[in-house]
C-alpha positions as CSV (number, residue, x, y, z in Angstrom):
1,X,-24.4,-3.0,-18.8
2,X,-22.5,-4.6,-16.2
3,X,-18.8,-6.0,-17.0
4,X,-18.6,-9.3,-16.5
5,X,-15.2,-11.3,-16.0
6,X,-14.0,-13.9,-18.7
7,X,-12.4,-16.6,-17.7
8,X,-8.7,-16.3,-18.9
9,X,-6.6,-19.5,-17.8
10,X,-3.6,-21.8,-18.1
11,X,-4.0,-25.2,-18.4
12,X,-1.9,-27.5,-18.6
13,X,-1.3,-30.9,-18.3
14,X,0.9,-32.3,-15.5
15,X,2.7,-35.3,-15.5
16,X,2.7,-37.8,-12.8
17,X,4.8,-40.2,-11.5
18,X,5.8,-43.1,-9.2
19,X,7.5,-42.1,-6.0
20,X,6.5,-45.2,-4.1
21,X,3.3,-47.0,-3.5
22,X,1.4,-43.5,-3.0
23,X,3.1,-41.6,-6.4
24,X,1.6,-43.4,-9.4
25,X,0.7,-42.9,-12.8
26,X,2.0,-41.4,-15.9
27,X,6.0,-42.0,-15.7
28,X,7.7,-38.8,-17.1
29,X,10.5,-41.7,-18.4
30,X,12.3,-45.1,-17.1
31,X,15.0,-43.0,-15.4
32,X,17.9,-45.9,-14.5
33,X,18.3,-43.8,-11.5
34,X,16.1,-41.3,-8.7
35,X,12.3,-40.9,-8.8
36,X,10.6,-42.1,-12.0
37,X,8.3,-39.1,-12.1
38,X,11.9,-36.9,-12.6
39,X,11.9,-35.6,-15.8
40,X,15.4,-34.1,-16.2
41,X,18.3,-34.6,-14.4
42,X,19.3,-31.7,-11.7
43,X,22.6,-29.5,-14.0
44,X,25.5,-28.9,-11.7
45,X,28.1,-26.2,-12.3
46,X,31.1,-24.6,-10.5
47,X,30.9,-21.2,-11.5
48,X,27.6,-19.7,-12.6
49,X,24.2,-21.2,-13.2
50,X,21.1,-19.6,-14.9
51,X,17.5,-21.7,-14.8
52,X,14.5,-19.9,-16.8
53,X,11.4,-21.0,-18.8
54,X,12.6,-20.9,-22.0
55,X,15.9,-22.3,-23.2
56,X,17.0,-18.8,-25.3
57,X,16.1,-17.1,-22.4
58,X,18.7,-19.3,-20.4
59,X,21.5,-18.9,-23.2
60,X,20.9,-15.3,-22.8
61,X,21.5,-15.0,-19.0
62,X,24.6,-17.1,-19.4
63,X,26.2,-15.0,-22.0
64,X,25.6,-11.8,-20.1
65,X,27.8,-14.1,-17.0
66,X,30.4,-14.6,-19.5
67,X,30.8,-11.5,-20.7
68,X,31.1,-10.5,-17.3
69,X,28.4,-9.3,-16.0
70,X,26.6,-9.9,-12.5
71,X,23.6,-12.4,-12.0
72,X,21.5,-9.0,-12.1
73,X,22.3,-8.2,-15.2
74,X,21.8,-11.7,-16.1
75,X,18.0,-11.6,-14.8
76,X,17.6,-8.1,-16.4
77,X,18.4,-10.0,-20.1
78,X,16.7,-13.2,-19.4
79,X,13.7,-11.3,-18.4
80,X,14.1,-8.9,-21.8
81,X,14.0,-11.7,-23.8
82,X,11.0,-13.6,-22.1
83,X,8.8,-10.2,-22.6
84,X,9.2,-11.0,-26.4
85,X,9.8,-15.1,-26.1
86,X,6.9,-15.8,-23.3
87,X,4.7,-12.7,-23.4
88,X,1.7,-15.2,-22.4
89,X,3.7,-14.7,-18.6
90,X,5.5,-11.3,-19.0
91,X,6.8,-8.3,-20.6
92,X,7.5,-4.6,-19.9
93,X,3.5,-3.8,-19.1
94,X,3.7,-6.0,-16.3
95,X,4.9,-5.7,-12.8
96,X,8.0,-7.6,-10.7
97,X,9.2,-8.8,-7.4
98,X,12.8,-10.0,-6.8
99,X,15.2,-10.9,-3.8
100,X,18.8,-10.4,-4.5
101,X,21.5,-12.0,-1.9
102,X,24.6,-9.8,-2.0
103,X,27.4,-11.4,-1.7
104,X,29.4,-7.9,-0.7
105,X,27.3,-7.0,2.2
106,X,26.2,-10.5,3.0
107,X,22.9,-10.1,3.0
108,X,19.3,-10.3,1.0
109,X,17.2,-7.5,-0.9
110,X,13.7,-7.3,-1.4
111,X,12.6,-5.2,-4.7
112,X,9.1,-4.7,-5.2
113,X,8.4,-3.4,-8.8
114,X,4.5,-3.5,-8.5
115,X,2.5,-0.1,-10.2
116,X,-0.4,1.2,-8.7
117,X,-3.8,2.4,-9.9
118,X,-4.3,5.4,-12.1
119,X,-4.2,8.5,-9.4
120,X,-6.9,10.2,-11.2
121,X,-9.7,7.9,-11.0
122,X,-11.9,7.0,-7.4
123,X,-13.6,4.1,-6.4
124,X,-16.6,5.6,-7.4
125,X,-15.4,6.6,-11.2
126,X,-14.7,3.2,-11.5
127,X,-17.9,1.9,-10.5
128,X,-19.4,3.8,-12.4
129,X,-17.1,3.0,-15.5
130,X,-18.5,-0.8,-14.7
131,X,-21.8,-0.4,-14.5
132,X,-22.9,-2.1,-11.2
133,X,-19.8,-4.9,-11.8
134,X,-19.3,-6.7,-8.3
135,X,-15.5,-7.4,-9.6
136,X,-13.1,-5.3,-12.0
137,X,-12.6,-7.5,-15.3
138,X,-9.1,-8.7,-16.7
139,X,-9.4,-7.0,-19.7
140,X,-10.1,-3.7,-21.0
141,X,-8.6,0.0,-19.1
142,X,-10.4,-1.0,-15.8
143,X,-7.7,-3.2,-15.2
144,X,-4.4,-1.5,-16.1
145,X,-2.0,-0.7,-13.3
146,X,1.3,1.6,-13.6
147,X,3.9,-0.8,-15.5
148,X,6.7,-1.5,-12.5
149,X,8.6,-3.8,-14.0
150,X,11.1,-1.3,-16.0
151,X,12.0,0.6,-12.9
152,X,12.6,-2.5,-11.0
153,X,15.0,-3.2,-13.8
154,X,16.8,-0.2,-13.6
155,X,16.9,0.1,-9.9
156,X,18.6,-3.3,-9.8
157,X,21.1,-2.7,-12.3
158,X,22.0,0.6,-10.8
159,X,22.9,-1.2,-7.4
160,X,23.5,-4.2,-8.6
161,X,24.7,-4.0,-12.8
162,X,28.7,-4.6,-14.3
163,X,27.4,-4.2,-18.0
164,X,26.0,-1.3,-19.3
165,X,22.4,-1.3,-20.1
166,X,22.5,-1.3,-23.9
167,X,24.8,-4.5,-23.4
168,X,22.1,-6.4,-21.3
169,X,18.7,-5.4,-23.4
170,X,20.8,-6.3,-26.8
171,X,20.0,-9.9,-27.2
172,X,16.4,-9.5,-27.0
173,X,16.5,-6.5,-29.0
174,X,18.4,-8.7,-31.7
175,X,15.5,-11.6,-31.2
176,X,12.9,-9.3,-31.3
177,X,14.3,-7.7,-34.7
178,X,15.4,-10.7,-36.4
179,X,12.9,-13.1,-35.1
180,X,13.0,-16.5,-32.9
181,X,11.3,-19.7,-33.5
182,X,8.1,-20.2,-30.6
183,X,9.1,-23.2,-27.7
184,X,5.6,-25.7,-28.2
185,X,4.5,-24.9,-24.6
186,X,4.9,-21.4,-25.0
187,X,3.0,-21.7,-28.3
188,X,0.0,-23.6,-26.5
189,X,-0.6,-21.0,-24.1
190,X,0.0,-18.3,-26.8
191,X,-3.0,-19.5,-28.9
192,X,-5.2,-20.0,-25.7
193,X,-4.8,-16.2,-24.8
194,X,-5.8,-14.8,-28.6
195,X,-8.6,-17.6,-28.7
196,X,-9.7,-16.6,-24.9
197,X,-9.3,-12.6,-25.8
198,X,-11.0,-12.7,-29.5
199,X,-13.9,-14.1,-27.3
200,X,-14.1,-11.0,-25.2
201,X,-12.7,-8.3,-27.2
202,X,-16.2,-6.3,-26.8
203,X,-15.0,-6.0,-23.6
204,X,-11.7,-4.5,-24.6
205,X,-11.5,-0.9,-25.9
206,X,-9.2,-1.3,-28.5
207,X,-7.9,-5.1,-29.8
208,X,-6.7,-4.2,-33.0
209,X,-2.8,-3.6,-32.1
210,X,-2.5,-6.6,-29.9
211,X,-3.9,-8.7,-33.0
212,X,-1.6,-7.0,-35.3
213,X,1.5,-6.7,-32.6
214,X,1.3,-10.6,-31.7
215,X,0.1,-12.6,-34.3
216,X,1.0,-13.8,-37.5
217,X,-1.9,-13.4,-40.2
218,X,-4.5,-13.0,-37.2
219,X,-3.3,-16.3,-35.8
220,X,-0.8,-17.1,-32.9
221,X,2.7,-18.4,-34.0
222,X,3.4,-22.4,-34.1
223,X,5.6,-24.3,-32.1
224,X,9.3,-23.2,-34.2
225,X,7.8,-21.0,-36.3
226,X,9.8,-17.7,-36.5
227,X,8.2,-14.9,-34.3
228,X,9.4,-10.7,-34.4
229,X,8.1,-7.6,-32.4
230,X,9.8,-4.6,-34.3
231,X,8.2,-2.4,-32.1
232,X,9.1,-4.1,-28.9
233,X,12.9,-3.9,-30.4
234,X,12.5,-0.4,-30.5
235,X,11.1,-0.1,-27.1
236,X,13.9,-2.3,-25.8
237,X,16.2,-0.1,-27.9
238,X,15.0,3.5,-26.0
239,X,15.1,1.9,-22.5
240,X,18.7,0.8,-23.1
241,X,19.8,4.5,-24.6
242,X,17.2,6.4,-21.9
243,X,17.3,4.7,-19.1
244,X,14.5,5.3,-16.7
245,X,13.6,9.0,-18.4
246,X,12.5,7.7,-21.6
247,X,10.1,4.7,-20.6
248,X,8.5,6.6,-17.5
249,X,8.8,10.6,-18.6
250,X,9.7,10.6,-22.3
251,X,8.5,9.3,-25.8
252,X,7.5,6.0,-24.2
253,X,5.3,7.6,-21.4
254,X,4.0,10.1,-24.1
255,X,3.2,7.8,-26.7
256,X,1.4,5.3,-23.9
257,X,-0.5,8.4,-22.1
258,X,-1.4,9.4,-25.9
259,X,-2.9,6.0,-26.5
260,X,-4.8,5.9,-23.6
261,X,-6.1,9.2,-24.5
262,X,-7.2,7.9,-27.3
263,X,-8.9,4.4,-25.8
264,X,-10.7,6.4,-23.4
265,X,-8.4,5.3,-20.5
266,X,-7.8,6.5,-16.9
267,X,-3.5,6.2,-17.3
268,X,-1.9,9.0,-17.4
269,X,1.9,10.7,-17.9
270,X,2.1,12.0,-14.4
271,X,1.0,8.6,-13.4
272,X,3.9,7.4,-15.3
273,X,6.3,9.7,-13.9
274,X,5.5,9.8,-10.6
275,X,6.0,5.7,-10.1
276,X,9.0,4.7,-8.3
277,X,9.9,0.5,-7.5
278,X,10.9,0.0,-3.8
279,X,13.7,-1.5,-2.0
280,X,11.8,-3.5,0.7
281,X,13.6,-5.6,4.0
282,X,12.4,-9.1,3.3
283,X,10.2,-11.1,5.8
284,X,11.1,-14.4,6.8
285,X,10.5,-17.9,9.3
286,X,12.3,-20.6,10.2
287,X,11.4,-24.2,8.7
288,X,13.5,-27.3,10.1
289,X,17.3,-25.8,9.6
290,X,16.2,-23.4,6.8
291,X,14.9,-19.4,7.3
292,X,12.7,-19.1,4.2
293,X,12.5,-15.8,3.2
294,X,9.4,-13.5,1.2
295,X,8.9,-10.1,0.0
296,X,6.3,-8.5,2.5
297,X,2.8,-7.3,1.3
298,X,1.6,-6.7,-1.1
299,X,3.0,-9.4,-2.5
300,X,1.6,-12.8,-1.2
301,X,4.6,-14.1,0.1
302,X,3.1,-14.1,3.9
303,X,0.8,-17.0,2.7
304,X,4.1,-19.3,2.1
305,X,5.4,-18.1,5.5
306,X,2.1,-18.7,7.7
307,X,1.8,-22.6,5.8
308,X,5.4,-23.3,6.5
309,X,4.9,-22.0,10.2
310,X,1.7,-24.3,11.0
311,X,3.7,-26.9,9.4
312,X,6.9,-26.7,11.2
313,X,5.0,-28.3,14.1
314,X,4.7,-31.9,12.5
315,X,6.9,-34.2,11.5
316,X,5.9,-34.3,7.6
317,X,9.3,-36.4,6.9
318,X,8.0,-39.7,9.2
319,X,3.8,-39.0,8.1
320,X,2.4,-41.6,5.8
321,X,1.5,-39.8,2.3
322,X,-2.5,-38.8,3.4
323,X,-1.4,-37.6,6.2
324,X,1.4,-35.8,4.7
325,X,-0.8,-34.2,2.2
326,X,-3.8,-33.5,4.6
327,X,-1.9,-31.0,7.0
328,X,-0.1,-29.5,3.9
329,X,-3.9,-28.6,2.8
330,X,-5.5,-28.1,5.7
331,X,-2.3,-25.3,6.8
332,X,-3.2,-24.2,2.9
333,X,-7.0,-23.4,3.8
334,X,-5.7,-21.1,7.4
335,X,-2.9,-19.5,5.8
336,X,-5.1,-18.4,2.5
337,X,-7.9,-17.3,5.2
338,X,-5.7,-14.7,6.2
339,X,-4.2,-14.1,3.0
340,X,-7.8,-13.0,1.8
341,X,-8.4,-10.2,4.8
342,X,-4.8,-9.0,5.2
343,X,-2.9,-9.0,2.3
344,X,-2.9,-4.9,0.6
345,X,-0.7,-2.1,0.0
346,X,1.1,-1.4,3.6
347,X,0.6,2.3,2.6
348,X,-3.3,1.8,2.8
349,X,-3.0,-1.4,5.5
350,X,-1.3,-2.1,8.2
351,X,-1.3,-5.6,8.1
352,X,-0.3,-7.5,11.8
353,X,2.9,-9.2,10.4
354,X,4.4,-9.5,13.6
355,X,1.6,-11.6,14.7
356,X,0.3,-13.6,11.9
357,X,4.2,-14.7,11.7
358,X,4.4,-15.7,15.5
359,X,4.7,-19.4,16.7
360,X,2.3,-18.6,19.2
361,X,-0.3,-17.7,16.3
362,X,0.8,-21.0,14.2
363,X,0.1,-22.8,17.5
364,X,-3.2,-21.9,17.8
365,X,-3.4,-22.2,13.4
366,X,-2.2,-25.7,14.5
367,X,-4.7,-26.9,17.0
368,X,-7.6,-25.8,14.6
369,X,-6.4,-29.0,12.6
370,X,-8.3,-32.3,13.0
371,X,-6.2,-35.4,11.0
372,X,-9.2,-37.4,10.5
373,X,-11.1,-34.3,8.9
374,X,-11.3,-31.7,6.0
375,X,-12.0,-28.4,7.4
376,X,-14.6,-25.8,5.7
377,X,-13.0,-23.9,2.6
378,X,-11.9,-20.6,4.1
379,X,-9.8,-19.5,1.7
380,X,-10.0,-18.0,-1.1
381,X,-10.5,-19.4,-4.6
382,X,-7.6,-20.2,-7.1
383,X,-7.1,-17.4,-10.0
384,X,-4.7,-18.7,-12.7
385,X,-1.8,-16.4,-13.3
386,X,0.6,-16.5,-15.7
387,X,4.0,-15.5,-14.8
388,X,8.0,-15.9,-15.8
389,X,10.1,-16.6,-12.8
390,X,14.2,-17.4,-13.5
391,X,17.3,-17.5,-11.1
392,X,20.7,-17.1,-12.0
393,X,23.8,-17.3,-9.4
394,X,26.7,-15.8,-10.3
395,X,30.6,-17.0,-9.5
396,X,30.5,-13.9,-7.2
397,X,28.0,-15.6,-5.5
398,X,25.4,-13.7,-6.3
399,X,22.6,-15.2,-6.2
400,X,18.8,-13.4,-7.8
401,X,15.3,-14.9,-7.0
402,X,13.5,-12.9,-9.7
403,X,9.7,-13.3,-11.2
404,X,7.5,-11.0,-13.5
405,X,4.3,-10.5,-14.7
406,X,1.3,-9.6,-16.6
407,X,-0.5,-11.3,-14.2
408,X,-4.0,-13.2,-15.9
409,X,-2.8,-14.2,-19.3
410,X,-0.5,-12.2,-21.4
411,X,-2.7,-8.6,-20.0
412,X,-5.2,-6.5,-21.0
413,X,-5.5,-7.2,-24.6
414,X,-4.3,-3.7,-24.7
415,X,-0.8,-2.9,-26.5
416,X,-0.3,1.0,-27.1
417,X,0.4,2.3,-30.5
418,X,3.6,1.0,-31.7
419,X,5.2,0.0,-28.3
420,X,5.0,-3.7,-28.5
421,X,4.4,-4.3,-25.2
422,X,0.7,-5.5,-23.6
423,X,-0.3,-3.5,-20.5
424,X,-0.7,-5.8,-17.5
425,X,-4.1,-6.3,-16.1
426,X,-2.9,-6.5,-12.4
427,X,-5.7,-3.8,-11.6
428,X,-8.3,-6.7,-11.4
429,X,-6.7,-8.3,-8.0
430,X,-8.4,-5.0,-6.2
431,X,-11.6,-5.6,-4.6
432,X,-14.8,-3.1,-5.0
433,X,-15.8,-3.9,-1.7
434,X,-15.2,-0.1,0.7
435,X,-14.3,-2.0,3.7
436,X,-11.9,-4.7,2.2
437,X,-8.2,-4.4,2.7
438,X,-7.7,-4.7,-0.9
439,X,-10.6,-2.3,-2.4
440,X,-9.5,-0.2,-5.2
441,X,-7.9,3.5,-4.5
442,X,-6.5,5.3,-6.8
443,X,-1.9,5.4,-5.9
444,X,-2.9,2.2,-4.7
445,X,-0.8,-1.1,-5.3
446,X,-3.2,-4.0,-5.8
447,X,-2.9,-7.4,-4.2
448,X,-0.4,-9.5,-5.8
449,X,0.0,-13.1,-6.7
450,X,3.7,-13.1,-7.6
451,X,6.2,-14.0,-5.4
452,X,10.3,-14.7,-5.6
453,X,11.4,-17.1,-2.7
454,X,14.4,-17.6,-1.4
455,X,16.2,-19.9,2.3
456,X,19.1,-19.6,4.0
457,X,20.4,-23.1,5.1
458,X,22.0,-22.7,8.3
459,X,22.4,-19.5,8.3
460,X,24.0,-19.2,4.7
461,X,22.2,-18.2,1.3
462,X,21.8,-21.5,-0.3
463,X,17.8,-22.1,-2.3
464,X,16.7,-19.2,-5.0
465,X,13.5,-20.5,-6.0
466,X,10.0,-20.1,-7.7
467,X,7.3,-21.5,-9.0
468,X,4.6,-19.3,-10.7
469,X,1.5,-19.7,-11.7
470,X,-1.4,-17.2,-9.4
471,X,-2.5,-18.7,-6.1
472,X,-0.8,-21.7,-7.1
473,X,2.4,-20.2,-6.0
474,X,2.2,-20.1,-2.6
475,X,1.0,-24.2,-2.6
476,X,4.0,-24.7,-4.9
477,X,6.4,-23.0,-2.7
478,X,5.6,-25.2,0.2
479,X,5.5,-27.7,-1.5
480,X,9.1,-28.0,-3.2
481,X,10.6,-26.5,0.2
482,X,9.1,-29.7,1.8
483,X,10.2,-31.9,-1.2
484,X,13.5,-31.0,-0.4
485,X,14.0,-30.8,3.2
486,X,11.2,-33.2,4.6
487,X,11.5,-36.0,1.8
488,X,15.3,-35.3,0.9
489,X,14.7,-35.4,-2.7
490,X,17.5,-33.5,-5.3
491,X,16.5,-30.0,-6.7
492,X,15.2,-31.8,-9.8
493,X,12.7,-34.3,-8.1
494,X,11.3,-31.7,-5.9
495,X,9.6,-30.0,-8.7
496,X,8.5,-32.4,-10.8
497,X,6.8,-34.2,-7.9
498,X,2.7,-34.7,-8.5
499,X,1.6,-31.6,-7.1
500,X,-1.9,-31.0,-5.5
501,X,-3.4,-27.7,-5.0
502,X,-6.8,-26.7,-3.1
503,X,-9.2,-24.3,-4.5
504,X,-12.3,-22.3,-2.7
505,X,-13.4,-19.9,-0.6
506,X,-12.9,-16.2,-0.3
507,X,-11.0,-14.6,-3.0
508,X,-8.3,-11.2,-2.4
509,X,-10.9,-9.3,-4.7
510,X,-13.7,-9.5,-2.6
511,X,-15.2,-12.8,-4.3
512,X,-16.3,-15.8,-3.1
513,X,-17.1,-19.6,-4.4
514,X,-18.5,-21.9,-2.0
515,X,-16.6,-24.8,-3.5
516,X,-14.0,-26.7,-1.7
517,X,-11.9,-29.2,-4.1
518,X,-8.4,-30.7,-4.0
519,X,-7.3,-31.0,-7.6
520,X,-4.7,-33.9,-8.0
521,X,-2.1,-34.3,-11.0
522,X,-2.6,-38.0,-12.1
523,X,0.6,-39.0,-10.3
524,X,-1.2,-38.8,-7.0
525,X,-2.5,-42.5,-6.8
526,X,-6.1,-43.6,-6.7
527,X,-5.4,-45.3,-3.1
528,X,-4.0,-41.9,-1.9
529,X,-6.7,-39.9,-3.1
530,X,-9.5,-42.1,-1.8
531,X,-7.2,-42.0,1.4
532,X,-8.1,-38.1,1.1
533,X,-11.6,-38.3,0.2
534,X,-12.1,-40.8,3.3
535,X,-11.3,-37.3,5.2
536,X,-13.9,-35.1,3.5
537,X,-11.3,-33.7,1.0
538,X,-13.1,-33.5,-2.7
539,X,-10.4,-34.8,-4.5
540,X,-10.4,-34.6,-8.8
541,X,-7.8,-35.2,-11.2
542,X,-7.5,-32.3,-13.2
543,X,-5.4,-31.2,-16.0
544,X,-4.7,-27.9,-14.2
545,X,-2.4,-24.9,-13.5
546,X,0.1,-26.5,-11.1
547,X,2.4,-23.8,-11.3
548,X,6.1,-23.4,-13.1
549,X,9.2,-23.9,-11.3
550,X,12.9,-22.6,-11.7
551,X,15.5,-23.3,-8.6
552,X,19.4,-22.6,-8.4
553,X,21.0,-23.7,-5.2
554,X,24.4,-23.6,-3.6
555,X,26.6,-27.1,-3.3
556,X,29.7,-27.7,-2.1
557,X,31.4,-27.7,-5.5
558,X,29.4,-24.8,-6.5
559,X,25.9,-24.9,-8.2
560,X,23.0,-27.0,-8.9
561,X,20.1,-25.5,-11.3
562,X,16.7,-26.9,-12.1
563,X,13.9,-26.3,-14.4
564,X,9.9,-27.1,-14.2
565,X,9.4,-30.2,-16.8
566,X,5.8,-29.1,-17.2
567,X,7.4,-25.8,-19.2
568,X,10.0,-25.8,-21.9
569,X,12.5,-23.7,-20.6
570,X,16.0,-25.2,-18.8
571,X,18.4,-24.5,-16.2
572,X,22.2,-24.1,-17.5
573,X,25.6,-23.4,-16.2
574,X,29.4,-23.4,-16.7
């Protein structure tokens, strides 16, 4: 019987605004001053600043500063506590991506922290496995990847760490021993991924620890109801004693290769032990008198760099709204084009970087553009992700563009005996197609949706910034970065701005939808969108997946923090 895929997505509601005649709708408050669509107020601070999705989280990374330690070690217990505060975007089974601006050598470091596929299962085993499938599910063994995100964790604090290990992990493994009450958004999502996972669990080969490891008398905790993971505390616990030896090579690796034993799995302990995260060179273009900077494939952080290079060519800051939004979209639909055919593990394809990042290759992008019409849908089609993605600057100046991942939903639905983590589901980006850049291979990274960003203003580190949420990302990126240097608007505003995103086409995984829509948040007004839909853009309001935001820049006076209004976490300082 063939595998089919479930749908497992986010939703959430996004507020709108009024940003002048073209930003209208539902106010976020009567602000006396800036943007009535701002929800919050940008936080300013002269030594350190932190900005995650969940306020805990926050307090975390700004204890960890106090005590001393670096804006690593910050992101390291931030990101700790969100695997056991926001496991609907994150946690130790997942994968991670960070740039890190050192402040010593004066310059910025890529990590990539992604896992690759089981080395002992083909392309064909897997076929096999799914019975004639066209696409690898998000749920169940097919899926699960190498878990990256621990080694990324210790590779950074080894380069990059003042505290010791067992200092960092101990606030989440206090949380996750004593308890924590749920954040409401978090809560939402939470009981979206147990309804949307009880629905397939057929499909998974064994559900019964994941119901028992994250909920609370079969259902998903309440908004400030009191949530523990004993098991994840003990996890937590191991990694800060062991180090790198005890979650990859000792009773960690053991007790997850034994489970998968069990389940039938392809993951293995030499898998485990083999895996090593990556220091990567960052790739990067200019945008007005910023460089915006990515991690290379196979992260998707190309796609942000081939929009903002088609858009560089116009002047978005004097365009009238449609026309504003049009070439933003229409860049969108090039950018993801390429995204779909290039984007792989560099070890298995050797993408044309060189060229697909040229101004000669956004000129000709460019001149593909007509401003009085949509173009066809040749992207690729919008998956929902769920993600964390934090920043924290420290009074170093230090300053850590970090994001992490289960990818679709909180994983798997697969949590190993007594570990406490879910095993990400990454494995489903891959397509099954032999002659697609992507396909499955087994040592092979998938294609990956998560990506930390980061810009140099004038030639000095100044934006960390994210915003998460699957193919959304990249449309959020360019977004914000235009927010802020095209429309001059504080690190606040730029986020909570109506966001659009376009959705169709040709998907990284070897899919394909033939629709072509341009989903609005209702603070895009109905004279705007009908300015759109005059163009050939199929423009609907949507309750959607607009992505999650986190930002920490650099002022004069020292730092400036934000935090996505459509989440419940918050950017701090002192």
């Amino acid at each position: 019987m063939a595998l089919t895929r479930p749908v497992l997505t986010r939703r959430e509601v996004g507020l709108g605004g009024m940003a002048a005649a073209a930003l209208t709708g539902a106010a976020a408050a009567d602000r006396p001053y800036g943007p009535s669509f701002q929800g919050r107020s940008t936080v300013y601070a002269p030594r350190a600043m932190a900005a995650t999705s969940q306020p805990l989280a926050t307090a975390i990374a700004l204890d960890l500063l106090r005590q001393g330690g670096s804006a690593v070690d910050a992101a390291i217990g931030a990101n700790a506590a969100l695997g056991l505060m926001e496991p609907v975007g994150s946690g130790v089974g997942g994968d991670l991506f960070a740039l890190i601006w050192d402040p010593q050598e004066a310059r910025l470091h890529g990590l990539n922290a992604s896992g690759p596929a089981p080395r002992d299962r083909s392309l064909a085993d897997l076929t096999g496995h799914l019975g004639g499938a066209s696409q690898i599910p998000p749920v169940g063994t097919a899926c699960v990847t190498v878990p990256g995100a621990v080694d990324g964790w210790l590779k950074a604090h080894a380069r990059f760490g003042k505290l010791a290990l067992s200092d960092v992990l101990a606030p989440a493994i206090h949380y996750a021993r004593e308890g924590f009450p749920v954040s409401p958004i978090i809560a939402g999502d939470w009981a979206l991924n147990l309804r949307l996972l009880g629905e397939v669990r057929g499909l998974i080969e064994e559900y019964d620890n994941t119901l028992a490891t994250w909920s609370i008398d079969g259902r998903a905790p309440r908004a400030g109801e009191r949530f523990a993971n004993p098991d994840l505390a003990d996890t937590y616990a191991a990694i800060a004693e062991g180090g790198r030896e005890a979650f990859y090579e000792g009773a960690i690796a053991e007790r997850l290769a034994a489970y998968m034993t069990r389940i039938g799995g392809p993951l293995t302990a030499a898998d485990m032990a083999q895996y090593q995260a990556q220091w990567v060179e960052p790739i990067s273009v200019p945008y007005r008198n910023l460089e915006v900077c990515q991690i290379p494939p196979n992260s998707q952080g190309l796609t942000v760099l081939q929009m903002l290079r088609i858009l560089d060519g116009y002047d978005l800051a004097s365009m009238g709204e449609a026309d504003r939004i049009h070439v933003m979209v229409e860049a969108k639909k090039l950018a993801f084009g390429d995204r779909a055919r290039h984007i792989a593990d560099p070890a298995f394809h050797d993408a044309p970087l060189e060229m697909l990042l040229s101004p000669e290759y956004a000129a000709r992008q460019r001149a593909r553009i007509a401003m009085d019409a949509a173009g066809p849908a040749t992207p690729e089609p919008l998956r929902d992700g769920d993600t964390i993605y934090l920043s924290v600057a420290d009074a170093d100046g230090m300053m850590v563009s970090w994001i992490q991942s289960n990818y679709r939903g909180m994983g798997s639905g697969l949590t190993p005996d007594g570990l406490g983590f879910m095993l990400q589901n990454r494995g489903a980006q891959f397509s099954l197609d032999p002659a697609h850049a992507n396909v499955y291979a087994p040592g092979k990274r998938p294609f990956h949706t998560i990506i930390p960003g980061f810009a140099l203003k004038d030639g000095a580190p100044w934006l960390s910034f994210g915003v998460m949420g699957g193919s959304m990302q990249p449309q959020g990126h360019v977004q914000v970065v235009s927010n802020l240097i095209d429309r001059e608007m504080s690190l606040q505003a730029a986020g909570d701005a109506p966001r659009w995103r376009h959705d169709g086409g040709h998907d990284a995984d070897g899919s394909v939808s033939p629709s072509s829509e341009l989903l609005v948040e209702t603070g895009i007004a109905p004279d705007l969108r009908a300015a759109l839909s005059d163009r050939g853009h199929v423009v609907r309001v949507e309750a959607a997946n607009y992505g999650g935001y986190q930002a920490v820049a650099r002022t004069p006076s020292g730092w400036a923090g934000a935090s996505e209004k459509r989440k419940d976490g918050m950017a701090s300082g002192f």
